[in-house]
C-alpha positions as a Python dict, from the first residue, in 0.01 Angstrom:
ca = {
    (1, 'X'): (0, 0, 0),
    (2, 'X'): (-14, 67, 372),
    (3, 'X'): (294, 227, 521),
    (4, 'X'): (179, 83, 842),
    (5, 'X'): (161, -263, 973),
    (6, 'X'): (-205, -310, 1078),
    (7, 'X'): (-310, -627, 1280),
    (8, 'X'): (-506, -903, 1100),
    (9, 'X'): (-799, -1057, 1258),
    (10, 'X'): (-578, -1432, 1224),
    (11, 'X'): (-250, -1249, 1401),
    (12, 'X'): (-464, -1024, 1648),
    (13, 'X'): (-494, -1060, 2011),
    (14, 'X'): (-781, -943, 2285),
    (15, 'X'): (-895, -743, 2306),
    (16, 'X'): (-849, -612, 1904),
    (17, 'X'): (-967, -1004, 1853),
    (18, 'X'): (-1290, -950, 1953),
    (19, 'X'): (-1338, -620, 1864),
    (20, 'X'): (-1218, -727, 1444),
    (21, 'X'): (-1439, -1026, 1508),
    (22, 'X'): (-1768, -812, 1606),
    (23, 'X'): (-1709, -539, 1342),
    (24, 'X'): (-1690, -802, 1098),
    (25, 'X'): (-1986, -1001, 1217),
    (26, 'X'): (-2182, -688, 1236),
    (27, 'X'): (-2093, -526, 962),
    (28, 'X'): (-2021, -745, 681),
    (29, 'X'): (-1673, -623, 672),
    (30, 'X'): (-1374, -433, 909),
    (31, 'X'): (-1356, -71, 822),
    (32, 'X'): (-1064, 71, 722),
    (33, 'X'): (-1037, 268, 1004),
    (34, 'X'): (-1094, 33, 1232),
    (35, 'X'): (-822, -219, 1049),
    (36, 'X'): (-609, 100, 1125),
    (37, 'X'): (-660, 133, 1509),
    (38, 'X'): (-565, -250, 1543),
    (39, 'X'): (-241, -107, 1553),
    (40, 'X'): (-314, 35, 1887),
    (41, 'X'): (-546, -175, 2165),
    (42, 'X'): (-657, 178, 2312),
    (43, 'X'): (-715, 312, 1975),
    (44, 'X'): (-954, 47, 1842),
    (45, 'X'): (-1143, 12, 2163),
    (46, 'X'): (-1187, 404, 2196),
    (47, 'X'): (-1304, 337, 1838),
    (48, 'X'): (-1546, 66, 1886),
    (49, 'X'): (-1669, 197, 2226),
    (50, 'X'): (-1777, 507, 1975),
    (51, 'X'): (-1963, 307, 1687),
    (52, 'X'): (-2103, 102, 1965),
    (53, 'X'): (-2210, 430, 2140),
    (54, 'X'): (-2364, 603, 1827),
    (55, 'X'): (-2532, 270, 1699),
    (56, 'X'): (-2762, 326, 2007),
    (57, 'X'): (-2772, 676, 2016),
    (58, 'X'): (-3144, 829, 2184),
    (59, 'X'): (-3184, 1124, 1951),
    (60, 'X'): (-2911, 1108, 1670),
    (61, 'X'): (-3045, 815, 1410),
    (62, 'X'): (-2889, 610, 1176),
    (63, 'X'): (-2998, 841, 872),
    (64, 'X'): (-2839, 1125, 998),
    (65, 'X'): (-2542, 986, 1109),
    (66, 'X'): (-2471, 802, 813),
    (67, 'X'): (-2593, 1151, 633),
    (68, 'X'): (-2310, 1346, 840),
    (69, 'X'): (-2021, 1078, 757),
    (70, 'X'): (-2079, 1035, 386),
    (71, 'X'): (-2096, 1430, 348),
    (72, 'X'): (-1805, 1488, 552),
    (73, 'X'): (-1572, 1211, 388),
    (74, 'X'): (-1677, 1337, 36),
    (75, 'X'): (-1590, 1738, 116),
    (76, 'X'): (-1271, 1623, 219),
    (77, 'X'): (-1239, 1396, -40),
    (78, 'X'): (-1185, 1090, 134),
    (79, 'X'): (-1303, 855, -157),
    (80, 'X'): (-1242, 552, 56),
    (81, 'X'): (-1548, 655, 269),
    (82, 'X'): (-1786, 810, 87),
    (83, 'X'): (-1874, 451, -93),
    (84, 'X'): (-1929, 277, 203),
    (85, 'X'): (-2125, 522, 366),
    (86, 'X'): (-2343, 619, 44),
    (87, 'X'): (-2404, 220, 100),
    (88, 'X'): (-2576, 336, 433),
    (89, 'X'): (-2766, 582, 308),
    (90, 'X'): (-2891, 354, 34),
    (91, 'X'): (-3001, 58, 254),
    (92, 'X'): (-3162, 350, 463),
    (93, 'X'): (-3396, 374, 185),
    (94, 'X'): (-3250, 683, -7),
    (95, 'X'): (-3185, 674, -405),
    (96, 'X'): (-2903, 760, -596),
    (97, 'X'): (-3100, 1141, -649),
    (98, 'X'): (-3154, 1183, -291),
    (99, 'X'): (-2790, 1145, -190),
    (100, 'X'): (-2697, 1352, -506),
    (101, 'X'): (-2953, 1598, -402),
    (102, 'X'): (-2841, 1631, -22),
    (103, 'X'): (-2499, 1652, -171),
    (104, 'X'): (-2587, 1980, -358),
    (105, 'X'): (-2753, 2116, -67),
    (106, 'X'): (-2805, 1911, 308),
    (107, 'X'): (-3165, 2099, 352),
    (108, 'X'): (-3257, 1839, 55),
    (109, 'X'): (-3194, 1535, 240),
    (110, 'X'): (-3458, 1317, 302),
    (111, 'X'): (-3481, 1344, 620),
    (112, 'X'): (-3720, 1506, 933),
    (113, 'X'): (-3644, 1888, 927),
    (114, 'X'): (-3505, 1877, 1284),
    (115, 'X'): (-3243, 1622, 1108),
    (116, 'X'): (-3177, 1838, 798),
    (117, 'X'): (-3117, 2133, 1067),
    (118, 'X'): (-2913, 1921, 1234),
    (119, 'X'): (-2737, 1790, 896),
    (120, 'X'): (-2656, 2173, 810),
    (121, 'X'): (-2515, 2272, 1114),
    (122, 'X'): (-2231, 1995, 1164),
    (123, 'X'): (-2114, 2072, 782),
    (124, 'X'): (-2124, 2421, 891),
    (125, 'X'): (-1873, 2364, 1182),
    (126, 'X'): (-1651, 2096, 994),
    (127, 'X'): (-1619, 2372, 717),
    (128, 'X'): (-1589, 2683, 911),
    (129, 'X'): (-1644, 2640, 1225),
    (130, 'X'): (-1559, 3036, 1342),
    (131, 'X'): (-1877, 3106, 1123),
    (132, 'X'): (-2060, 2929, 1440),
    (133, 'X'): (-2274, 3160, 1622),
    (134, 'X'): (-2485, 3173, 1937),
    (135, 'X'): (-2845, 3182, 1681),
    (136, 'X'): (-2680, 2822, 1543),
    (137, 'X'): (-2753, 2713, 1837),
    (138, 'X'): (-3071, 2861, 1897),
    (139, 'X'): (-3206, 2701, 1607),
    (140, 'X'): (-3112, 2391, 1662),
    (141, 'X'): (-3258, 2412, 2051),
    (142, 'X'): (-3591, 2535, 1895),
    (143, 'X'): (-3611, 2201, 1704),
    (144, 'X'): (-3589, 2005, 2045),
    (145, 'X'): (-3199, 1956, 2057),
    (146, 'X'): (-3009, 1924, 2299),
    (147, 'X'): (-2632, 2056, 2388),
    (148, 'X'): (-2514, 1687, 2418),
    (149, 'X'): (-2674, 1607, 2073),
    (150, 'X'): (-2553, 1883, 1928),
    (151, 'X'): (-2170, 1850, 2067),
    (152, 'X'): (-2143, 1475, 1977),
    (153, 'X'): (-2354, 1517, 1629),
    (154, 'X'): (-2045, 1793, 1540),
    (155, 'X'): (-1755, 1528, 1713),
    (156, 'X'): (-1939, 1267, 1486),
    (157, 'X'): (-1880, 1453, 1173),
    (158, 'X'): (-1486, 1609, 1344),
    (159, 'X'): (-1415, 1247, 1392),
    (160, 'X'): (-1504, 1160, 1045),
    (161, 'X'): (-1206, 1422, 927),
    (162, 'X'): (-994, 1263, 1136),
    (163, 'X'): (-1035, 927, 1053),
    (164, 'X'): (-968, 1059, 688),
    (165, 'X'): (-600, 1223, 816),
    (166, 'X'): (-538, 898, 952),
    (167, 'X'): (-625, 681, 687),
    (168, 'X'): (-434, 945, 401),
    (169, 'X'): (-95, 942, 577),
    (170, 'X'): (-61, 611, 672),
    (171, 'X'): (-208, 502, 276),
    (172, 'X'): (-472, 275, 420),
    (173, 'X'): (-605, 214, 76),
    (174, 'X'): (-972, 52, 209),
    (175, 'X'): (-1286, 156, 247),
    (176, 'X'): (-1428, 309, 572),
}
């Protein structure tokens, strides 16, 4: 049971009204994280002005993104995540093997190479991310990258540990 009182979408006011509304609407449910920043009006807008941002995203695609968050949450052992994420990945088209696959080893994903590279490097700077090096970069620039891609792909998968810390202290016991 949650050790914090979060707002329900009957009880909640604008803008968090909206917001709970939209999330629902869009995506079949309100994630737990996003349950949790009703708490906070600047919280779940900072939030939703994020999903809202990636969802649209020019060069970092639904696949990968989804790819990112479901590895992340499931390294760190945030349970509540990694199902509704692997849901992601399956309506993307993957099978239960690809996801177990990537799992093993990201440069199995099903996904375009530049993605994979991409994939590889953001689980290499959530893990250890002194380990980084100038050649990381290089790679990822020879694949077409850009900086900007590159920062938000690795704030993507940052933001995906955080959500986790959040959700873990204050025993939000839903899915992402």
């Amino acid at each position: 049971m949650a050790i914090i009182k979060t707002v329900t979408l009957e009880a909640a006011e604008e803008p968090v009204k909206e917001i709970l509304e939209t999330a629902q609407k869009t995506m079949g449910t309100i994630p737990g994280p996003m349950e949790l920043a009703s708490v906070s009006p600047w919280m779940i807008e900072t939030l939703w002005a994020s999903v809202q941002y990636f969802s649209k995203h020019p060069n970092l695609g639904f696949g990968l993104l989804s790819a990112i968050r479901y590895l992340v949450a499931r390294e760190s052992d945030f349970t509540f995540c990694t199902g509704f994420n692997k849901n992601f990945l399956l309506l993307q088209g993957m099978t239960e093997e690809d996801i177990d696959k990537m799992a093993a080893d990201p440069l199995q994903a099903p996904l375009e190479d530049k993605d994979r590279a991409m994939l590889a490097f953001v689980l290499k700077a959530v893990r250890t991310p002194d380990a980084v090096e100038a050649v990381d970069m290089e790679k990822l620039h020879d694949l077409g990258w850009l900086d900007s891609d590159i920062l938000e792909a690795t704030a993507h998968g940052a933001n995906m540990i955080s959500s986790g810390i959040l959700m873990k202290t204050f025993k939000m016991d839903v899915s992402c």
